[in-house]
Backbone as CSV, one residue per row, in Angstrom:
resi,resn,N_x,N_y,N_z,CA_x,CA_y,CA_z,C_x,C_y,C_z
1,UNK,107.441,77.850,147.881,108.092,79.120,147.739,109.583,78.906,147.795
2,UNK,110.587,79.235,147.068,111.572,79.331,146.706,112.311,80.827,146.273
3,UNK,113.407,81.119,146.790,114.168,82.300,146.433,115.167,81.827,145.365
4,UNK,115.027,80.482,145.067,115.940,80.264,144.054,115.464,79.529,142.805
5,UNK,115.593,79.934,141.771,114.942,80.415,140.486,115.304,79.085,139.650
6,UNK,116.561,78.258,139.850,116.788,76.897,139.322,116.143,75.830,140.291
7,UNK,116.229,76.129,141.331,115.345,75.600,142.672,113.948,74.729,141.944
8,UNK,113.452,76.135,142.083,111.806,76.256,141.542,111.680,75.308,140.093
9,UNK,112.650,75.633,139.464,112.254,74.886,137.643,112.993,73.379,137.708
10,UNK,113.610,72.856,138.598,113.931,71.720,139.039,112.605,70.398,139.348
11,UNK,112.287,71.197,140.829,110.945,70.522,141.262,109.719,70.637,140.061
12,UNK,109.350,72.167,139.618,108.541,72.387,138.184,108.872,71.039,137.514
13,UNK,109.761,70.927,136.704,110.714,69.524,135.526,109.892,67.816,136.439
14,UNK,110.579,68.086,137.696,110.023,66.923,138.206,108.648,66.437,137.747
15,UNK,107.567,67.306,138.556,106.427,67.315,138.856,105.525,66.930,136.903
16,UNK,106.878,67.766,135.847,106.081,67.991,135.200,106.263,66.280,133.923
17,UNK,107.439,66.271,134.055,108.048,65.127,133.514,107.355,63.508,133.834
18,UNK,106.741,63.909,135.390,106.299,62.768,135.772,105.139,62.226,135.769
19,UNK,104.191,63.337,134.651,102.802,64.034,134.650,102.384,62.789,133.333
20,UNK,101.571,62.045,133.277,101.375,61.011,131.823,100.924,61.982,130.600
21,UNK,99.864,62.773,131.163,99.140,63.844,130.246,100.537,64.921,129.478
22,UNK,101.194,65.252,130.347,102.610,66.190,129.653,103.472,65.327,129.072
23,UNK,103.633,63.707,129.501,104.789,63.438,128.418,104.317,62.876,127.252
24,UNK,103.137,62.761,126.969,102.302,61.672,126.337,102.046,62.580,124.945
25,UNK,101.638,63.703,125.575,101.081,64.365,124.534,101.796,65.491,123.800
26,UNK,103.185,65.570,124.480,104.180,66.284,124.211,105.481,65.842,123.448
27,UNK,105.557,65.460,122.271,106.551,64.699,121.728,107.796,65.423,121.837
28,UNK,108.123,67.043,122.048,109.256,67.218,122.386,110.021,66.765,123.868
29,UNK,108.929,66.479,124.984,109.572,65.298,125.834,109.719,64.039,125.495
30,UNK,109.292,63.837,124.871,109.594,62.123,124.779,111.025,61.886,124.554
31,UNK,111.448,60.619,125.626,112.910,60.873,125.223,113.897,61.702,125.264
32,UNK,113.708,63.018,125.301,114.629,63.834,125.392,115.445,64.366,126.616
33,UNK,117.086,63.749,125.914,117.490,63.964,127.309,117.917,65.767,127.473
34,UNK,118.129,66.331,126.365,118.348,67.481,126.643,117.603,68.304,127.259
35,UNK,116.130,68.189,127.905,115.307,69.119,127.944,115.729,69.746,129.357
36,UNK,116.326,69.476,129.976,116.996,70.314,131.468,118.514,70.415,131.142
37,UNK,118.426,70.566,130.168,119.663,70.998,129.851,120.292,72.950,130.394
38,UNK,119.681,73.367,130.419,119.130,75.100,130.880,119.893,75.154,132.834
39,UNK,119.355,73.907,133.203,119.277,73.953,134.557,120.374,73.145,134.950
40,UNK,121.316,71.786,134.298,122.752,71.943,134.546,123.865,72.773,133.931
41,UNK,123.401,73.330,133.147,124.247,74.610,132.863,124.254,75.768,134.406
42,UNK,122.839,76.025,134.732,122.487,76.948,135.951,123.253,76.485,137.196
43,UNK,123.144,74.834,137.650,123.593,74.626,138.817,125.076,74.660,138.324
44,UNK,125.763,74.114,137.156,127.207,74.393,137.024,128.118,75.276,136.605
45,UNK,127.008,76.506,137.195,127.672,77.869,136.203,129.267,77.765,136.896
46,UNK,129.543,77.588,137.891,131.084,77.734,138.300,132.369,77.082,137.444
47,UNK,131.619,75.887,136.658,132.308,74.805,135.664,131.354,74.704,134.386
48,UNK,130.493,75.601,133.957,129.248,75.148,133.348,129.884,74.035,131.892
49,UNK,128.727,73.082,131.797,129.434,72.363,130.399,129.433,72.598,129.267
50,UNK,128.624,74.328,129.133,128.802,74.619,127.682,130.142,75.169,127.763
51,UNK,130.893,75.878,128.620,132.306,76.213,128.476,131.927,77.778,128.713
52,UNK,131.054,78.266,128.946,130.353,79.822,129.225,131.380,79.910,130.604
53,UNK,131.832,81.342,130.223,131.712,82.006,131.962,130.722,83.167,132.082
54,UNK,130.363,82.826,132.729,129.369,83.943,133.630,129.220,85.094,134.281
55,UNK,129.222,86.268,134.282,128.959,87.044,134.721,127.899,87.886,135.071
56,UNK,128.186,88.637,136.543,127.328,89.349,136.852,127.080,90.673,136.383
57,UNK,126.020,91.448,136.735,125.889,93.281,135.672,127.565,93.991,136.480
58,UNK,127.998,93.710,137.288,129.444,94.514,137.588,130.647,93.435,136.859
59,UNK,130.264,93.053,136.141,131.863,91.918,135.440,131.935,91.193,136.407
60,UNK,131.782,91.190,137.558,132.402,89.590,138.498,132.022,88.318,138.100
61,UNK,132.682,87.475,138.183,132.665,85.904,137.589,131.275,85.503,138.945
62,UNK,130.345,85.050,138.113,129.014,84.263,138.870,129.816,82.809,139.625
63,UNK,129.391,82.190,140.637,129.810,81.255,140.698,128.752,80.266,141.205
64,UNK,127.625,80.333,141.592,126.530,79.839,142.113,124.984,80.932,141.167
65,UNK,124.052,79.912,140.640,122.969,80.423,140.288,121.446,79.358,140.848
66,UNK,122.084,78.534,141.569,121.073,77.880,142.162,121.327,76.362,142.304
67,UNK,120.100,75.229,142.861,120.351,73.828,143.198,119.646,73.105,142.048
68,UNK,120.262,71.949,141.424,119.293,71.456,140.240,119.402,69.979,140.895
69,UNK,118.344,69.070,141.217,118.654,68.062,141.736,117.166,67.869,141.367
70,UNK,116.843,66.147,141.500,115.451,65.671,141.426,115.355,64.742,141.903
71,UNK,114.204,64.636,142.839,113.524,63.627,143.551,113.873,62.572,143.861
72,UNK,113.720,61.625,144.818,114.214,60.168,144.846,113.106,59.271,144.172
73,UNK,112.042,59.446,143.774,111.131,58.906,143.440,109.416,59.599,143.423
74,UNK,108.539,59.113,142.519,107.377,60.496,142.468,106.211,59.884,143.544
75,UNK,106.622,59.096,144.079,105.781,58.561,144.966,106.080,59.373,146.389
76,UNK,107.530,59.627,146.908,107.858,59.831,148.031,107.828,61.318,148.272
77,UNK,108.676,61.378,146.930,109.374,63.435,146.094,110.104,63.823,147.192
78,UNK,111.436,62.612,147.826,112.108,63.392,148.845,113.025,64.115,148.069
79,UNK,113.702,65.033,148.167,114.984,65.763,147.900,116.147,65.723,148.826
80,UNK,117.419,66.318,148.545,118.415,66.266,149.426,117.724,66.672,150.955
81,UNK,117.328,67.760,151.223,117.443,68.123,152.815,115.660,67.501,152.832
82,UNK,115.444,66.864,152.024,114.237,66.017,152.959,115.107,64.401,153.311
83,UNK,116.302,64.213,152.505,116.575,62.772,153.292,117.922,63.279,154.025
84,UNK,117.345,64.638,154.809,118.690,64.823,156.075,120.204,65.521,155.822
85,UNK,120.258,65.493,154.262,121.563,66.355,154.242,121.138,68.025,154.129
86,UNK,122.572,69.211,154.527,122.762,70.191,155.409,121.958,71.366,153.795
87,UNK,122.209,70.971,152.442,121.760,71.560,151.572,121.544,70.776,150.209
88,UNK,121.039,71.707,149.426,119.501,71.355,148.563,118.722,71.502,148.897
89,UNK,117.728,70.802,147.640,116.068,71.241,147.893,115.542,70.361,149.025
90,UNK,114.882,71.294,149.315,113.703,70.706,150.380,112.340,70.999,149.957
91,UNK,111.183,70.230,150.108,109.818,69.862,149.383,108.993,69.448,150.671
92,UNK,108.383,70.639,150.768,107.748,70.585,151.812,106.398,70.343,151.305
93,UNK,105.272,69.693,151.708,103.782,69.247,151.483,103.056,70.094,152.269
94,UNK,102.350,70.883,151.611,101.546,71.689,152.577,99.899,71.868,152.324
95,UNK,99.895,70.585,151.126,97.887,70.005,151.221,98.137,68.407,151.069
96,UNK,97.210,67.616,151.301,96.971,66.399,151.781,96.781,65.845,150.111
């Protein structure tokens, strides 16, 4: 469970990227580095790299839309605040 919406499609990307059946049979992953492309735009809306500024429904400049980060490995799936730092994702295991 996640309240944050780049959060969620981060770990999703992980889980799904690392899947043999999804990259195998999916030739628009293969290779492709653009395909999270959506989600460093999201974590860099403050600088984003398409050159977009952002706004919210009252005109204020957005400056945060969420954390985009991935795993240290699909064996372990630690994230930032699982190896101890104060923010990022955290991936909690909650079936065996």
């Amino acid at each position: 469970m996640s309240q944050d919406p780049v959060a969620i499609d981060s770990v999703g990307a992980d889980f799904l990227m690392n899947e043999p059946a999804v990259i195998n049979n999916n030739d628009s992953l293969k290779d492709n580095a653009t395909v999270e492309n959506y989600l460093h735009e999201a974590s860099l809306v403050k600088n984003a790299p398409s050159g977009n500024v952002y706004k919210d429904g009252n005109g204020k400049i957005v400056k945060n839309l969420g954390a985009h980060e991935h795993w240290n490995d699909p064996v372990n799936r630690k994230y930032s605040r699982n190896l101890g730092k104060k923010e990022g994702i955290e991936l909690i295991k909650i079936m065996r």
